[in-house]
N, C-alpha and C positions, 0 to 999 in steps of 0.2 A: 164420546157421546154418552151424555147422562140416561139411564132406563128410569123411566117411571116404576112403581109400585109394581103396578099392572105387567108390564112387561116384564120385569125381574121375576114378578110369580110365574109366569109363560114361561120362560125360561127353564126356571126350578121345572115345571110340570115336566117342560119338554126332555132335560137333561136324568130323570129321575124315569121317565118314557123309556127312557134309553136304553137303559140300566136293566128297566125291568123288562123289557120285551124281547131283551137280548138273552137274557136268563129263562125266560118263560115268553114264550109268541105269543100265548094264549091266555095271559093274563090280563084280566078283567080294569074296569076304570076306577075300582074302589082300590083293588092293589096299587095302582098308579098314584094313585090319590095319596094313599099309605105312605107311598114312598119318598112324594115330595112333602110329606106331612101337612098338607092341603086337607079342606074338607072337598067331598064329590061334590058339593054346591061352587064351590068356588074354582073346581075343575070345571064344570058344565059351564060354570059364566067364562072359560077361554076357549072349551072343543063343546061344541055342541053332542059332540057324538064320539064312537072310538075310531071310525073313520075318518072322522074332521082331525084327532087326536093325528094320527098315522101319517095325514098326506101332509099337517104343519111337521111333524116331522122327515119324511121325506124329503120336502124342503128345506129342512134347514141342512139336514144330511147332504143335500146337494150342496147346499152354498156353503157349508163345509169342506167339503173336496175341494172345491172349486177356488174358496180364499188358500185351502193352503197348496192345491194345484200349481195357480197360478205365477207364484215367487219360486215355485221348485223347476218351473220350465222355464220362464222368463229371464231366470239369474244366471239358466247354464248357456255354455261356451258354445255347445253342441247338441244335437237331438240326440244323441247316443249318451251324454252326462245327463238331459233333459230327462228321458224315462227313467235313468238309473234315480235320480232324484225325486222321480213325483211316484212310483214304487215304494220308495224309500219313505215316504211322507206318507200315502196313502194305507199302507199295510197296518197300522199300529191304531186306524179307526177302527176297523174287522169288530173288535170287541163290541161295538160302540153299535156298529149299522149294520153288520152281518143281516141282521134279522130281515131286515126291508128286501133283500135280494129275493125271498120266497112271500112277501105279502102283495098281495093283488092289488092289496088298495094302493101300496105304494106307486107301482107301474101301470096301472091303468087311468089313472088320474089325468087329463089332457093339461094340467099346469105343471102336474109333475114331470109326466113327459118333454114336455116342451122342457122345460127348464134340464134335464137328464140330457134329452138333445144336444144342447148348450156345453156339457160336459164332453160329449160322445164327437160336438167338432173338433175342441179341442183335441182330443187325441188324434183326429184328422190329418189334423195341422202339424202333430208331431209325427205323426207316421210317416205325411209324405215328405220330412226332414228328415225322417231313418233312411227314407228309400233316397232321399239325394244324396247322404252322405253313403251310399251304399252297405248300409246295414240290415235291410231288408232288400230281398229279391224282386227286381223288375217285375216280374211276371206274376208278383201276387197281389188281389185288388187292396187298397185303402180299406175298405168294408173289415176286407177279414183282418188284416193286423188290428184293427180297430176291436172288432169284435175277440180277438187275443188275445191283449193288453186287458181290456175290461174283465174276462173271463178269468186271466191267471191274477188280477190283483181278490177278485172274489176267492177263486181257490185257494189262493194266498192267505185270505181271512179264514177261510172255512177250517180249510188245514190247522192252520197256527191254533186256530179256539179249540177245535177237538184234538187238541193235545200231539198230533200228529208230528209236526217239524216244529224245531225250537225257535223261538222267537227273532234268533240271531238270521237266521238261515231264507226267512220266509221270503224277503226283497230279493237276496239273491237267487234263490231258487227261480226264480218269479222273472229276474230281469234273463237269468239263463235260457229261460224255457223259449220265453219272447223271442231273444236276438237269437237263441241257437235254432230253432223251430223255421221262424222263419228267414233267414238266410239262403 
């Protein structure tokens, strides 16, 4: 797929977003602007606003999970290789979208949700292939493994960024807590 002008600068904005809100939450649209070496005119002609800014990235945060989700569950043998892979894939974004896990506008947004939803079956679907392969215990709901699995790949990022567990360790940690927790 060829990007237009326009769409490639979106991009730069977006990926340059990234960077910088991951370093600073609270940095402003001229900082942003700075960083993809844009003018703030040319930023306002793709986000009208730093909200508009947040929830296109949110979005794309998601369909980032979700493209590289996808091939990490899809390609394993078993839902037990499934999570150890989409952990495995997911942990190394942290850097990148930490930051959205505590913005309001990211999760309050009803397209952002809807769309996060879309993520959050997914893990549904793999849960209740943990729980047929008996890897998870009968008696605990789909909800909560679900709500698990999401919670330890954020801890996962939080940790790994502020310096806590080394890089190496954070998937495993992460796929341990999961399977050994709930068993």
């Amino acid at each position: 797929m060829v990007l237009s002008k326009s769409e490639k600068t979106k991009l730069v904005i977006l990926e340059a977003a990234a960077q910088v809100l991951s370093k600073q939450a609270d940095a402003t649209l001229n900082d942003i602007a700075e960083a993809a070496s844009v003018g703030r005119a040319t930023l306002h002609r793709h986000f009208s606003s730093r909200e508009d800014l947040i929830k296109s990235l949110a979005l794309k945060a998601i369909d980032d999970v979700q493209d590289i989700a996808r091939p990490a569950i899809e390609d394993a043998a078993s839902s037990k290789e499934a999570l150890a892979n989409l952990v495995e894939v997911l942990v190394p974004l942290g850097h990148k979208y930490r930051f959205l896990a505590t913005d309001p506008i990211s999760y309050s947004d009803p397209e952002v949700s809807a769309k996060y939803n879309q993520h959050l079956t997914r893990l549904s679907d793999l849960a209740m292939g943990l729980k047929a392969e008996n890897e998870i215990a009968d008696d605990i709901p789909i909800a909560w493994v679900v709500a698990v699995i999401d919670a330890l790949i954020y801890a996962a990022w939080f940790t790994l960024e502020d310096g806590y567990i080394a890089k190496r360790d954070a998937a495993p940690l992460a796929i341990r807590s999961i399977l050994g927790g709930l068993r």
